[in-house]
Backbone as a printed PyTorch tensor [residue, N CA C, xyz], in Angstrom:
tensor([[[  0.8280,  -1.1980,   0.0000],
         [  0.0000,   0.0000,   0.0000],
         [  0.8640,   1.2510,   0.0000]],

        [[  2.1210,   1.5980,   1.0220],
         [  3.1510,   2.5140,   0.6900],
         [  3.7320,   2.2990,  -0.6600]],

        [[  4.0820,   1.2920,  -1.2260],
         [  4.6350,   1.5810,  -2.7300],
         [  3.5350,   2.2390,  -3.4340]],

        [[  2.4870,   1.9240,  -3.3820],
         [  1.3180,   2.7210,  -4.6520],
         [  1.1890,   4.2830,  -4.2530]],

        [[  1.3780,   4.7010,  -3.0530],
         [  1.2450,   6.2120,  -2.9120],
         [  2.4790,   6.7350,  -3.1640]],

        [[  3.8580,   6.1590,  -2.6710],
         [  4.7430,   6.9260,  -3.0620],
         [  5.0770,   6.5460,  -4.6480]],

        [[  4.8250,   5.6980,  -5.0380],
         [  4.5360,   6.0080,  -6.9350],
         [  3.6060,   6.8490,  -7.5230]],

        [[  2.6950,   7.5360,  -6.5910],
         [  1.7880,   8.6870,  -7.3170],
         [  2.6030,  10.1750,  -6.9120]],

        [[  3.2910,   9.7730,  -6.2630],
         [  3.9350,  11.0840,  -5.9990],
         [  5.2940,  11.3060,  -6.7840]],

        [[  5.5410,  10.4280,  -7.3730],
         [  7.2830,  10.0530,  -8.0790],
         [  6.5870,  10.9650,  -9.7890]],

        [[  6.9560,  12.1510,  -9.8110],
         [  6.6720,  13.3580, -11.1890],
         [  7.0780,  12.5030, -11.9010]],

        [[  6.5690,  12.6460, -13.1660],
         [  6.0490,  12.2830, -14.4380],
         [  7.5130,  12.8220, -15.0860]],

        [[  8.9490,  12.3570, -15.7680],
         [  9.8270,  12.8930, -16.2630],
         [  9.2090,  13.0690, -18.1470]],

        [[  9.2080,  14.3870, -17.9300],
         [  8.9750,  14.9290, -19.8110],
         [  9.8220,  13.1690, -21.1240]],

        [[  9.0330,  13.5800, -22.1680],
         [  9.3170,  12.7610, -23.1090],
         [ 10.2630,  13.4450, -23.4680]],

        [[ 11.6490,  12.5880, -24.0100],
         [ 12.7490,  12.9410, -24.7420],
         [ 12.8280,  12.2840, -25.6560]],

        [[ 13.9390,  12.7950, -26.5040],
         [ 13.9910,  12.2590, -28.0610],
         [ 15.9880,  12.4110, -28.2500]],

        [[ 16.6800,  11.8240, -28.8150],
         [ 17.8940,  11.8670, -29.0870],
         [ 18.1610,  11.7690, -30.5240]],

        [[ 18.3960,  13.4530, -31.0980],
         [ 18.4670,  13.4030, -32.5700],
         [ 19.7360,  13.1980, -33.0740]],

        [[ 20.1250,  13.1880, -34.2730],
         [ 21.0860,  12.6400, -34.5780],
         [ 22.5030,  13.3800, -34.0340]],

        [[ 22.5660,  14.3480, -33.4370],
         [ 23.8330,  15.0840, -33.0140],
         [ 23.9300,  14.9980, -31.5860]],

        [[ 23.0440,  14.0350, -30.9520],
         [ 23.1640,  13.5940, -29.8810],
         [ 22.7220,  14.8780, -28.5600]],

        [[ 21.7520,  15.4030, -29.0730],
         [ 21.1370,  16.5950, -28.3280],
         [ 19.9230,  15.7290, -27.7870]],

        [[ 19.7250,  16.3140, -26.5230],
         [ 18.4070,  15.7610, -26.0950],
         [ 17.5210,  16.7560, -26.1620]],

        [[ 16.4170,  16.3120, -26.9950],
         [ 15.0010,  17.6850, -26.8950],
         [ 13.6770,  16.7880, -26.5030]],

        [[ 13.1310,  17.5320, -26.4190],
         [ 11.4120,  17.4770, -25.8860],
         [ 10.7740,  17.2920, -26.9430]],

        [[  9.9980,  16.1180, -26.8840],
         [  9.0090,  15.6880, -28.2050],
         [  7.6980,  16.8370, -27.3320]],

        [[  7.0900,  17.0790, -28.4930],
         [  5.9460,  17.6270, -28.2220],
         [  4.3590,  16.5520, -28.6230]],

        [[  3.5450,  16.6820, -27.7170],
         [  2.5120,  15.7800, -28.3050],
         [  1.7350,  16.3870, -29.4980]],

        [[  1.7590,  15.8530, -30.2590],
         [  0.6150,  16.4150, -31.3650],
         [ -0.9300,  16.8660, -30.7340]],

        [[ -1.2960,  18.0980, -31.3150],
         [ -2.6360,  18.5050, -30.8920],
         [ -3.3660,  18.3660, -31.8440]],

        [[ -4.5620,  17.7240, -30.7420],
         [ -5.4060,  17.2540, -31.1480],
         [ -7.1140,  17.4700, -31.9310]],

        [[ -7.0070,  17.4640, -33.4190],
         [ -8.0880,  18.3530, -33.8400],
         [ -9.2230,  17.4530, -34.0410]],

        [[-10.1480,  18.4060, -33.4420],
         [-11.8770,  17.8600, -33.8260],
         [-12.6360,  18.1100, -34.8630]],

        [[-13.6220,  16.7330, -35.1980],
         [-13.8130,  17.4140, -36.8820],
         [-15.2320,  18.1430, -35.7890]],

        [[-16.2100,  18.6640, -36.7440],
         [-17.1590,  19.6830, -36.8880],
         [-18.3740,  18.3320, -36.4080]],

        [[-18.1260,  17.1160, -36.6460],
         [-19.1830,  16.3740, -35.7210],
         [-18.7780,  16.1890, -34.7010]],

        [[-17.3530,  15.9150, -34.0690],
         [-17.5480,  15.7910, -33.3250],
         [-17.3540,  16.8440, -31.7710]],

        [[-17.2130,  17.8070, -32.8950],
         [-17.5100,  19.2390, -31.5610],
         [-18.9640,  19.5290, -31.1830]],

        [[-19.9990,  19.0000, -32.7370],
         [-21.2320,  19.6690, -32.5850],
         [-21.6430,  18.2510, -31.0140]],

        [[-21.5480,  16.8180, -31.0770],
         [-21.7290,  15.9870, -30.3600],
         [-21.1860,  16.3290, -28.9300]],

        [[-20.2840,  17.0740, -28.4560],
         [-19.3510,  17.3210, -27.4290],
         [-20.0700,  18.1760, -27.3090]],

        [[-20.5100,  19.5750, -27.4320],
         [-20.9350,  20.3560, -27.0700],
         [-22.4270,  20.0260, -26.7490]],

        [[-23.1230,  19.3360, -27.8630],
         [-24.6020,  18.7200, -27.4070],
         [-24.3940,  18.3920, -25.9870]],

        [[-23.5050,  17.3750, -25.6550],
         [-23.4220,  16.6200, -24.2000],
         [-23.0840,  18.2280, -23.0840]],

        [[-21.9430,  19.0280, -23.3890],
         [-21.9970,  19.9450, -22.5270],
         [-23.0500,  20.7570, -22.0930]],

        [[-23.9910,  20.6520, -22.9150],
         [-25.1040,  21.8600, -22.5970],
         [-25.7850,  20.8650, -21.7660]],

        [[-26.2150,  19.6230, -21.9400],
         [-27.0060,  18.9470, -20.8750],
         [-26.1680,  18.4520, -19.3160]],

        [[-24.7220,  18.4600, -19.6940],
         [-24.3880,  18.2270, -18.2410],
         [-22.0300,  18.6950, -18.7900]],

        [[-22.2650,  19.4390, -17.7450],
         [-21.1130,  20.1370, -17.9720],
         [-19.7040,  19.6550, -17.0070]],

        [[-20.1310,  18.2010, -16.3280],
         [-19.3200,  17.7050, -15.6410],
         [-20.0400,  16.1380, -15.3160]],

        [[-19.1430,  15.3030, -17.1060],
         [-20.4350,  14.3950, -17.2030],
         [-18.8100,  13.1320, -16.2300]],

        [[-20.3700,  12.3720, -15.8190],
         [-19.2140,  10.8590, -14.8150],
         [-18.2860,  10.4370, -16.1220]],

        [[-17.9700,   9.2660, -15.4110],
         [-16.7220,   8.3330, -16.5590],
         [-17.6220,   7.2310, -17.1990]],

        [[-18.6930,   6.7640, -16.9670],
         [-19.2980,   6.5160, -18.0690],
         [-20.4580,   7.1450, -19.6070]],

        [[-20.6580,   8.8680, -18.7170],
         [-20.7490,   9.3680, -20.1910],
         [-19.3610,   9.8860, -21.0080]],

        [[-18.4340,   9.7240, -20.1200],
         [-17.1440,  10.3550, -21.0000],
         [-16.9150,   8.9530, -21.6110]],

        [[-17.1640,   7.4860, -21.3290],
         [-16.5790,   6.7070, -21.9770],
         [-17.5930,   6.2370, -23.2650]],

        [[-18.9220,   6.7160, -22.6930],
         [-19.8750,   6.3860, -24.2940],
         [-19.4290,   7.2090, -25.2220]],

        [[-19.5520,   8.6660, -24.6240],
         [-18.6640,   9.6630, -25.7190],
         [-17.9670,   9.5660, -26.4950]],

        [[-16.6970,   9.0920, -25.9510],
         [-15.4540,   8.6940, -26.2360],
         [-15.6730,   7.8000, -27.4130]],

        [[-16.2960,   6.7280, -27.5780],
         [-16.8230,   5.4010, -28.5870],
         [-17.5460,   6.0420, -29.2020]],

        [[-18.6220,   6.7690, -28.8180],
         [-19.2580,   7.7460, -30.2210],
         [-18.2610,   8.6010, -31.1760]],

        [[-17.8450,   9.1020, -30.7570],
         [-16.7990,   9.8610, -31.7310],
         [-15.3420,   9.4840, -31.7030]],

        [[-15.4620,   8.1510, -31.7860],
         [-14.1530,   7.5130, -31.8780],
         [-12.6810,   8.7020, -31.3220]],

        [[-12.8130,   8.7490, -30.0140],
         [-11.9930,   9.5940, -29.2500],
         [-11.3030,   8.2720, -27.9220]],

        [[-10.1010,   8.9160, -27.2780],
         [ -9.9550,   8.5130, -25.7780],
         [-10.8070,   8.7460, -24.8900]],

        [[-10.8670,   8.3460, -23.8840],
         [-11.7410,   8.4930, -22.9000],
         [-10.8130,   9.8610, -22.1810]],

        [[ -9.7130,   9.9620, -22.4930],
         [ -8.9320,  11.2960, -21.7200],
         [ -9.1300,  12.7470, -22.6240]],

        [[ -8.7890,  12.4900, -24.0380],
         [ -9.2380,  13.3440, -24.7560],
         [-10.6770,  14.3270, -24.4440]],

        [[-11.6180,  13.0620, -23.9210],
         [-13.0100,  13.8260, -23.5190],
         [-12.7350,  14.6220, -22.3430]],

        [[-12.3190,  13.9610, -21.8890],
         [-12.1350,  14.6060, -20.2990],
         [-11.8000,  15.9650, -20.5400]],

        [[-10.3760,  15.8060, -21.0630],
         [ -9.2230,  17.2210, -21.2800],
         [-10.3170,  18.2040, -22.2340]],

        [[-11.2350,  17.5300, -23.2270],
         [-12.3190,  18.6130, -24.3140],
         [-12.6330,  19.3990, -23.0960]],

        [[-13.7080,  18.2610, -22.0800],
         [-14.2190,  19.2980, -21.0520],
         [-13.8840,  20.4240, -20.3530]],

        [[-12.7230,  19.6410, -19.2810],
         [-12.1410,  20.9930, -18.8990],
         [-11.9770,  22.0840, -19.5920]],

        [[-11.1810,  21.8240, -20.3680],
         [-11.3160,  23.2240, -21.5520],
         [-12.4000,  23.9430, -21.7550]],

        [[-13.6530,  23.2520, -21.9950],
         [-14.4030,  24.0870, -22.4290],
         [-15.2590,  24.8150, -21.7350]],

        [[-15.0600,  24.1350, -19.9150],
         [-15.7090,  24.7340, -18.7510],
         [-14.7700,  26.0030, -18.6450]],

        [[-13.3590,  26.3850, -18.7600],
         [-12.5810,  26.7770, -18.3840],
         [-12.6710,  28.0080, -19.6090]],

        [[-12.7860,  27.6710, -20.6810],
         [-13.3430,  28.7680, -21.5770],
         [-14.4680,  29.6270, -21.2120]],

        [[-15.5560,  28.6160, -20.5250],
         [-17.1380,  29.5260, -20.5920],
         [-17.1930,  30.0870, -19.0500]],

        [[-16.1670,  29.8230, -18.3930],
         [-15.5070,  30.4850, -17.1780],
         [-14.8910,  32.1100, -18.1630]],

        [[-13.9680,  32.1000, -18.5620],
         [-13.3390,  33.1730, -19.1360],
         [-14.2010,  33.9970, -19.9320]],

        [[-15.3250,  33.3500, -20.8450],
         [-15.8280,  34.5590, -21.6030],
         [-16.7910,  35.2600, -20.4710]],

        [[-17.2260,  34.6600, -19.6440],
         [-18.4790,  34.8350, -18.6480],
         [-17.6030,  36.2190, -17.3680]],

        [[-16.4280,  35.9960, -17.5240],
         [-15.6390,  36.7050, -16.6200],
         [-15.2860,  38.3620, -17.5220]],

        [[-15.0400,  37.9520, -18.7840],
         [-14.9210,  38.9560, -19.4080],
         [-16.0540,  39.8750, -20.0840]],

        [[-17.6720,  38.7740, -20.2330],
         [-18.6950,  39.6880, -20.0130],
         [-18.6500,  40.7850, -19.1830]],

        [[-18.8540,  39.9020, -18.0400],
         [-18.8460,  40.5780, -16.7400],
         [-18.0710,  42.1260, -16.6580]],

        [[-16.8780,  41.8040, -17.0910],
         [-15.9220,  42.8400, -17.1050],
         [-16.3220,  44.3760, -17.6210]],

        [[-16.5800,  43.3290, -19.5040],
         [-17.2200,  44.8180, -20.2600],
         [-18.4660,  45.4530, -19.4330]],

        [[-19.5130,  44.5620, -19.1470],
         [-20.7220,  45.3910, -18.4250],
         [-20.3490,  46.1860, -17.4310]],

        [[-19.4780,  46.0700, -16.6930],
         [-18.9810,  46.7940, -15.3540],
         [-18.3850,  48.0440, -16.0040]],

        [[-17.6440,  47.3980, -16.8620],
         [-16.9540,  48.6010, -17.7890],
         [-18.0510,  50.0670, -18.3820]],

        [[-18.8820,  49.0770, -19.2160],
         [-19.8640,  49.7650, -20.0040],
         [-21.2630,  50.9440, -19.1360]],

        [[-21.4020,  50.5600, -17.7920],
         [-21.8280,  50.6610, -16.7650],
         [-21.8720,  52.1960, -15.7090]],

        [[-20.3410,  52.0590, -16.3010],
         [-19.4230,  53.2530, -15.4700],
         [-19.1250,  53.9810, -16.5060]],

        [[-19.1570,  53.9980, -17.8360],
         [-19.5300,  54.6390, -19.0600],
         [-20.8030,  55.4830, -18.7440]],

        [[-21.5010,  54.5690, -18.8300],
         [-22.9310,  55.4600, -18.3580],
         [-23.3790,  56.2990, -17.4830]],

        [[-22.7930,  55.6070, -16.1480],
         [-22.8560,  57.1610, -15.3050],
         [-22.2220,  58.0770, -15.2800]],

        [[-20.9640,  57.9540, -15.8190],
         [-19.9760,  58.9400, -15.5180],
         [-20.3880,  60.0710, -15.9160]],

        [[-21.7400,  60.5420, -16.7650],
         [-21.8360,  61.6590, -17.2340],
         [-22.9330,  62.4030, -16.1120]],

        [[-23.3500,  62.1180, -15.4060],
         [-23.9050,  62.2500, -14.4360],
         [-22.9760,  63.4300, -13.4250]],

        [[-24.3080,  64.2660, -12.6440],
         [-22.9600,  64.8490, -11.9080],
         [-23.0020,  64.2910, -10.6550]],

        [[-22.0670,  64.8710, -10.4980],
         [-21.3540,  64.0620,  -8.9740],
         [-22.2670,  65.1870,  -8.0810]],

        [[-22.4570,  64.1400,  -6.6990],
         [-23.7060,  65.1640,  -5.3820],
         [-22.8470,  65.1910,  -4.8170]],

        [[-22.6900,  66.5230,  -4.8530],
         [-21.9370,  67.5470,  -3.3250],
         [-22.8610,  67.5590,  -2.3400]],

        [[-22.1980,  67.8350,  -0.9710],
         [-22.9800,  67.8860,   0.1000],
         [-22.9200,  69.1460,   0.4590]],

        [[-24.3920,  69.8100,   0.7470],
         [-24.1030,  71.2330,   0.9250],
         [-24.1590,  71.4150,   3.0260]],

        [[-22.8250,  72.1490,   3.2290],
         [-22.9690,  72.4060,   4.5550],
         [-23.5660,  73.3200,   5.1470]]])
């Protein structure tokens, strides 16, 4: 039971590659593109549940011939996006807001 926790704690060492001049570099993973079905299908599922268990990520996954991690990682992303535009609404209205009153005059207090 101590070997399995201190193996979750032992970091993940980056992928290397040894090219021909004997340099060591960093492979990069290829990113990963979605066709246009299967964003419209991913997004269908997000609007009905935006933090689906591991067995709708694994039907998913077999519907659009994906990983079951790929889904996962879509999600986050795309919670993490509709976090950011929702933050930057927010922003402009606050912005747009204080536009509007500013033309207003300011109340002095008369003593």
């Amino acid at each position: 039971m101590v070997a399995a926790r201190d193996s979750a704690k032992t970091p993940k060492l980056p992928r290397v590659k040894v090219d021909s001049s004997s340099q060591v570099t960093k492979r990069r993973r290829e990113r990963t593109t979605f066709s246009k079905a299967q964003l419209d299908i991913l997004e269908a599922a997000y609007v009905d549940n935006i933090y689906p268990d591991i067995h709708a990520r694994r039907e998913l996954a077999l519907q659009i011939s994906l990983s079951e991690s790929k889904v996962l990682v879509w999600f986050k992303n795309h919670r993490q996006k509709a976090r950011q535009q929702k933050t930057a609404a927010h922003g402009r209205d606050m912005k747009s807001s204080i536009i509007e009153t500013s033309h207003l005059p300011i109340a002095t207090q008369h003593v």
